[in-house]
Residue frames relative to the residue before (quaternion, step in Angstrom):
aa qw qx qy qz dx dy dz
X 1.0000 0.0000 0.0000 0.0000 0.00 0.00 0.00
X 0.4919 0.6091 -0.4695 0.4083 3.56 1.26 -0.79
X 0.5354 0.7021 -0.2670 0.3862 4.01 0.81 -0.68
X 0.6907 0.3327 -0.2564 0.5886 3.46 0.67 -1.45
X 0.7767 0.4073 -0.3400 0.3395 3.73 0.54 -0.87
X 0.4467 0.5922 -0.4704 0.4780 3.57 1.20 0.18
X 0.7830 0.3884 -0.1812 0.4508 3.34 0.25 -1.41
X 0.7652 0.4007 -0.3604 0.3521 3.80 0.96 -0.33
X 0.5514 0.6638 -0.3828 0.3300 3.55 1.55 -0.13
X 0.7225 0.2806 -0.4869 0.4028 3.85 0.94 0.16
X 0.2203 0.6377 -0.5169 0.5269 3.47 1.15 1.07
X 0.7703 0.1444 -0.1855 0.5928 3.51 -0.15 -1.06
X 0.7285 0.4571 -0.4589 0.2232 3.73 0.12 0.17
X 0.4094 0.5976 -0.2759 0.6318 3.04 2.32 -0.10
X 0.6631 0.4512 -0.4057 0.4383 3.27 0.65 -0.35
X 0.8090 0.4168 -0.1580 0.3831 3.17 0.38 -1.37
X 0.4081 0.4522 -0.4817 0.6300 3.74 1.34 0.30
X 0.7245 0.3912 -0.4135 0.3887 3.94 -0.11 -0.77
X 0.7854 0.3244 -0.2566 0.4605 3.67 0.77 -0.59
X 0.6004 0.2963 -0.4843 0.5631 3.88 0.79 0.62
X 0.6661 0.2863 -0.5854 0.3628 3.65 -0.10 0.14
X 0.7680 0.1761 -0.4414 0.4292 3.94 0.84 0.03
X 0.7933 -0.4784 0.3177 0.2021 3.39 0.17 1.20
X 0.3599 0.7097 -0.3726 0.4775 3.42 2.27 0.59
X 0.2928 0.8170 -0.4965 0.0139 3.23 0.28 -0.20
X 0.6249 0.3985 -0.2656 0.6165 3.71 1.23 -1.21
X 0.7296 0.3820 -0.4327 0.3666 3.82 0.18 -0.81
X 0.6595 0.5841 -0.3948 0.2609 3.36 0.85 -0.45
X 0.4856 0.6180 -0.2982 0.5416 3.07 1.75 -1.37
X 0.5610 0.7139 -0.2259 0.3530 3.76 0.51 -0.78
X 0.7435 0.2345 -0.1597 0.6056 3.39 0.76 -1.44
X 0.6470 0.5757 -0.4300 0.2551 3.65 0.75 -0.46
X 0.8216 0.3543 -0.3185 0.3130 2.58 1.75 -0.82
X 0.3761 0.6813 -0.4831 0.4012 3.38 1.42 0.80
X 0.5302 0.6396 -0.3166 0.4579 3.54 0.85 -1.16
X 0.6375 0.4633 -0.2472 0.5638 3.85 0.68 -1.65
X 0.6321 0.5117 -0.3020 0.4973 4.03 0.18 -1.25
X 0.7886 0.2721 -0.2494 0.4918 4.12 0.29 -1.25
X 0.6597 0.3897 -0.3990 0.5037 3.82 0.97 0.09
X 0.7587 0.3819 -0.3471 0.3976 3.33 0.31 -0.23
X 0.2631 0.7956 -0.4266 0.3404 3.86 1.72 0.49
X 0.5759 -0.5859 0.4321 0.3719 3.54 -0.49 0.93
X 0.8310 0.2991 -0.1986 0.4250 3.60 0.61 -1.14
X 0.3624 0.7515 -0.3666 0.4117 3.18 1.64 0.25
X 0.7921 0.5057 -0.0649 0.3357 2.93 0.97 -1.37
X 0.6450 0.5377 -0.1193 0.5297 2.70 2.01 -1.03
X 0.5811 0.3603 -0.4513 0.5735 3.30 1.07 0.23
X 0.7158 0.4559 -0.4133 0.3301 3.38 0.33 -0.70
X 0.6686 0.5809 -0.3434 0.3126 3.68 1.04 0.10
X 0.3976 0.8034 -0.3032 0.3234 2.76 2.08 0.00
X 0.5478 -0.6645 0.3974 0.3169 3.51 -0.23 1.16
X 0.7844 0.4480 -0.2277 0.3635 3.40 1.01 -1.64
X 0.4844 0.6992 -0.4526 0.2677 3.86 1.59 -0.86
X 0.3357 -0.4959 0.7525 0.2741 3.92 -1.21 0.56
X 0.6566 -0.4841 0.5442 0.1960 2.23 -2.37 0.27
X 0.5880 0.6304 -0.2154 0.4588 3.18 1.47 -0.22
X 0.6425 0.5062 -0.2379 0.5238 3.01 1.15 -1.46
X 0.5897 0.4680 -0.4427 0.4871 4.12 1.10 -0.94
X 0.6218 0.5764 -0.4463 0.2863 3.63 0.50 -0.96
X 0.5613 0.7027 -0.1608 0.4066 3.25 0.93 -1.62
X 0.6504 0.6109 0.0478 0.4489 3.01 0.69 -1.54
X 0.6789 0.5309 -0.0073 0.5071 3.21 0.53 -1.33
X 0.7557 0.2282 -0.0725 0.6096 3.43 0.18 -1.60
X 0.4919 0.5805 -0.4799 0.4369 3.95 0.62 -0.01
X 0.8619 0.2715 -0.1001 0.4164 3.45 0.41 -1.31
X 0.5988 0.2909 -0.5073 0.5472 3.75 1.44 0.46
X 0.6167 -0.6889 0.3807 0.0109 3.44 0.75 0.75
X 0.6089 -0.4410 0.4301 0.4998 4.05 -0.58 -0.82
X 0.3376 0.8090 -0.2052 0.4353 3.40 1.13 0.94
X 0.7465 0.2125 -0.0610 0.6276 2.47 1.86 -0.85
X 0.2759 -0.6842 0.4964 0.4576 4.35 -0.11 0.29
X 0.9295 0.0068 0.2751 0.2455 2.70 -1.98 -0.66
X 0.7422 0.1663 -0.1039 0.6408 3.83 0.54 -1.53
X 0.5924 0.5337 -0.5193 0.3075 3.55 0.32 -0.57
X 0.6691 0.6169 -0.2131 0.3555 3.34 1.22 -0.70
X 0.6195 0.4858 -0.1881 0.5872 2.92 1.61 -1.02
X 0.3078 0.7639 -0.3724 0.4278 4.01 1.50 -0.36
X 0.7518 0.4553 -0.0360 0.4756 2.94 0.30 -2.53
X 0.7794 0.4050 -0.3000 0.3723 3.49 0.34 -1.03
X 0.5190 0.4928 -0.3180 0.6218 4.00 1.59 -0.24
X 0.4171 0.7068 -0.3340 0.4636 3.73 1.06 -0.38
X 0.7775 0.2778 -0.1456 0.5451 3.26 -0.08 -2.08
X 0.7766 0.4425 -0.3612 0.2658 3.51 -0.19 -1.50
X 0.8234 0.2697 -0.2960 0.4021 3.28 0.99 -0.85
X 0.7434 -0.5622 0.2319 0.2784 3.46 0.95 1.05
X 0.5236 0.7745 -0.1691 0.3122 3.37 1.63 0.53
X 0.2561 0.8509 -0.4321 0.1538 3.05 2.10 -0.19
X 0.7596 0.5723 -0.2013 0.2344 3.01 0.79 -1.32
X 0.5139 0.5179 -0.3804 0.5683 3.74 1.64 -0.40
X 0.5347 0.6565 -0.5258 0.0819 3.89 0.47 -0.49
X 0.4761 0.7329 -0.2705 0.4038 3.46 1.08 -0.71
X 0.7041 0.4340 -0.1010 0.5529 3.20 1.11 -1.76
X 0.6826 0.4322 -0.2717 0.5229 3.63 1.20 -0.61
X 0.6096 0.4985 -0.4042 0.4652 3.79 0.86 0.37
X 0.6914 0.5130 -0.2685 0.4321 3.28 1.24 -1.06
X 0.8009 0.4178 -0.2545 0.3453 3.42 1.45 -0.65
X 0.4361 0.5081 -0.4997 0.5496 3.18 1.89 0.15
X 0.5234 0.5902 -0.5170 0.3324 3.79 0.24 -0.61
X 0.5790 0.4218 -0.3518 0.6026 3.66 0.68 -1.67
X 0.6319 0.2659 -0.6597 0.3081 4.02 -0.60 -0.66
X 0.8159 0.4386 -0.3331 0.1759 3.33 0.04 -1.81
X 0.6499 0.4237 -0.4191 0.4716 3.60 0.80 -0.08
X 0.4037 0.4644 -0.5998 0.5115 3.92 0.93 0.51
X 0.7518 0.3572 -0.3841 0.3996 3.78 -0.08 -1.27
X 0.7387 0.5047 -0.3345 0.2961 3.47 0.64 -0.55
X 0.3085 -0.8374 0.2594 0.3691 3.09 1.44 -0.58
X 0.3955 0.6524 -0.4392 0.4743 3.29 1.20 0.85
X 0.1104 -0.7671 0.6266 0.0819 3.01 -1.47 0.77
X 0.4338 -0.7210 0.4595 0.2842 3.95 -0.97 0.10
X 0.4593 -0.7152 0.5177 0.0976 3.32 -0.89 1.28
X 0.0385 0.7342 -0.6663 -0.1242 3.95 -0.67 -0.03
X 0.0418 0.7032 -0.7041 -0.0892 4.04 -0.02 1.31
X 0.2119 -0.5552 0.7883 0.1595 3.05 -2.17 0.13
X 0.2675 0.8298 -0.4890 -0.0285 3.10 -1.23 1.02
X 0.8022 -0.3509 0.2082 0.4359 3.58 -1.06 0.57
X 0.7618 -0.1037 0.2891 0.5704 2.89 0.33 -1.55
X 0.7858 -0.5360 0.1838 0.2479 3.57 -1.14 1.28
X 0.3874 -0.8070 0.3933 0.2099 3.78 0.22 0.92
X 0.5208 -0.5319 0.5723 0.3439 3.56 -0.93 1.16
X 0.2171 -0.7313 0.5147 0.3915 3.78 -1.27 -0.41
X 0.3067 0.5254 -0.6010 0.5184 3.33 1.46 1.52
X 0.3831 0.6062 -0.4879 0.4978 3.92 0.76 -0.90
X 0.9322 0.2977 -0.1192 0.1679 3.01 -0.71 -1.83
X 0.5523 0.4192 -0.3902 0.6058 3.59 1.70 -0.47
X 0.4882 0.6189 -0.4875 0.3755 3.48 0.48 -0.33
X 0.7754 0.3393 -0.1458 0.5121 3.99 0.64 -1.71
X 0.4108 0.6856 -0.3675 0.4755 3.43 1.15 0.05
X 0.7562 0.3662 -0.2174 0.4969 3.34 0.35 -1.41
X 0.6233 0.4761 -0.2848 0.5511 3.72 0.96 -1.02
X 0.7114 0.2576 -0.4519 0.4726 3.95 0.37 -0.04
X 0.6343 0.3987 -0.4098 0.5204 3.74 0.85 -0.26
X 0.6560 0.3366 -0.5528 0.3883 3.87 0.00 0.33
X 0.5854 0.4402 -0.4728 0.4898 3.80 0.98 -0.69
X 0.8143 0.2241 -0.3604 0.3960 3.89 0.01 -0.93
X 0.4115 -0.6779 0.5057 0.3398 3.77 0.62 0.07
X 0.6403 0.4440 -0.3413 0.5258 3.83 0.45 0.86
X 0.4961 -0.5832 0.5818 0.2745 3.55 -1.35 0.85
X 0.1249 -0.7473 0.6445 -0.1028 2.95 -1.09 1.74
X 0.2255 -0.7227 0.6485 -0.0797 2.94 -1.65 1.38
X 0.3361 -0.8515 0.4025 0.0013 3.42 -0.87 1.51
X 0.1999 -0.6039 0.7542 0.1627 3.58 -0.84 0.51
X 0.0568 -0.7306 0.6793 0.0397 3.74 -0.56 0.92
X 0.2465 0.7738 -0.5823 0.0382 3.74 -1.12 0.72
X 0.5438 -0.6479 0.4610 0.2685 3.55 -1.12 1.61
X 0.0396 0.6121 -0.7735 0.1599 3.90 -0.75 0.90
X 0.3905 -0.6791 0.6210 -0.0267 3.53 -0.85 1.57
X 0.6657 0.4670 -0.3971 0.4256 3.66 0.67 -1.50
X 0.4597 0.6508 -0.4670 0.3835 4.23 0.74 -0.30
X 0.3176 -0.6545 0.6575 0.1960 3.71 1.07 -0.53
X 0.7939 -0.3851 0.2627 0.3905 3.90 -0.21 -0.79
X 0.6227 0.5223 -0.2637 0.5195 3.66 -0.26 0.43
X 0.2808 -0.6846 0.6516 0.1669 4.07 -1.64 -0.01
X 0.1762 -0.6637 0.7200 0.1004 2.61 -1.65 0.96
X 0.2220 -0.6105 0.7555 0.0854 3.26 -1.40 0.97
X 0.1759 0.5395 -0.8164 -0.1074 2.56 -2.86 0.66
X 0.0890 -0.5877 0.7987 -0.0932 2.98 -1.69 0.66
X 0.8322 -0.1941 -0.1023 0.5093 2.86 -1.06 2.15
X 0.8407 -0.3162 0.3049 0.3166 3.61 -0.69 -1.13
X 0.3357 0.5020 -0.3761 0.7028 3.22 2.06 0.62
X 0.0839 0.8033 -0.5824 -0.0922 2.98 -1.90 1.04
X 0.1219 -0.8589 0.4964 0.0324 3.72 0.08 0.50
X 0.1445 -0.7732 0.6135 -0.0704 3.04 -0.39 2.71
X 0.1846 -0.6772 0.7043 0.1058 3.43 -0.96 1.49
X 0.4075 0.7840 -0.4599 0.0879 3.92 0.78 -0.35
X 0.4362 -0.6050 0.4731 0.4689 3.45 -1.21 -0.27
X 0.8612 0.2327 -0.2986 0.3390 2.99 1.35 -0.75
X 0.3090 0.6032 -0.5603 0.4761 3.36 0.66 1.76
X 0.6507 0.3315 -0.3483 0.5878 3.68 0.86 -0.25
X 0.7140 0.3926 -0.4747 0.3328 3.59 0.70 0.14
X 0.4500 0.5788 -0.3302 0.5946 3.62 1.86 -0.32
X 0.7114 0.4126 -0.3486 0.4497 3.75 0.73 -0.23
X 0.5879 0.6768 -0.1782 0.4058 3.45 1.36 -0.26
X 0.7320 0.3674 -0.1312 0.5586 2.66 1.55 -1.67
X 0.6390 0.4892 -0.4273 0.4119 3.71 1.33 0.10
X 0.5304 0.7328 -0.2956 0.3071 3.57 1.39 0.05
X 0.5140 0.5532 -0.1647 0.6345 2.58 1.86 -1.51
X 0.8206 0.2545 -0.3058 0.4104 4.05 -0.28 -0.24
């Protein structure tokens, strides 16, 4: 995979220079992620494995079914895509314009676990406390994980922070041995 993300990052870095100097940033993020959604369609895929499909015919294809959905370059994206054999990095090219545009934006993405289903005073509450510690606006993927016993666990990026009970009891039980 290290491969698809080599080759797909001056894709999304071409992308993501065309859509902050005009001020695209959400629409762009938008079509990619339609484009990514119509290529990664079961029957998408299945035609496109068709031994007999041209590069043309995918193009065709392709730009038929994202339709008026996409502008001008996005189109022209897709069409440097097929010919030059790249369908396959798109995925990898959404995920890495995403990371740009939340760098310029300054926001990062939270992944809480919790016990038991957050008030949405709870949650602005841990919000502010993860945006004063990481200095950036943080956005959550909240999800209920019972086995926690009581408490949240946060990550963001490669930092985690276990408020659980049943991390302080796994931290207890490695002290003791």
């Amino acid at each position: 995979m290290a491969e698809l993300v080599t080759i797909a990052r001056p894709y999304a870095a071409a992308a993501f220079s065309y859509a902050r100097a005009k001020g695209l940033l959400t629409q762009w993020a938008d079509m990619l992620a339609f484009l990514d959604a119509a290529y990664r369609d079961d029957r998408m895929q299945a035609a496109l494995a068709n031994p007999q499909l041209t590069k043309d015919a995918a193009e065709r294809m392709l730009l038929s079914v994202c339709g008026d959905k996409l502008d001008g370059p996005a189109r022209n994206l897709l069409i440097l895509l097929v010919r030059n054999g790249r369908l396959d990095a798109l995925p990898q090219i959404r995920s890495l314009y995403e990371d740009m545009k939340a760098d310029a934006e300054n926001v990062v993405e939270a992944r809480v676990d919790s016990a038991f289903p957050l008030s949405d005073e709870q949650l602005r509450s841990l919000l502010a406390k993860l945006e004063a510690r990481t200095k950036r606006k943080v956005t959550a993927a909240v999800t209920v994980v019972p086995e926690l016993i009581g408490g949240v666990k946060v990550q963001i990026g490669d930092e985690v922070w276990d408020a659980s009970v049943r991390g302080q009891l796994e931290g207890m039980a490695a002290a003791l041995t």
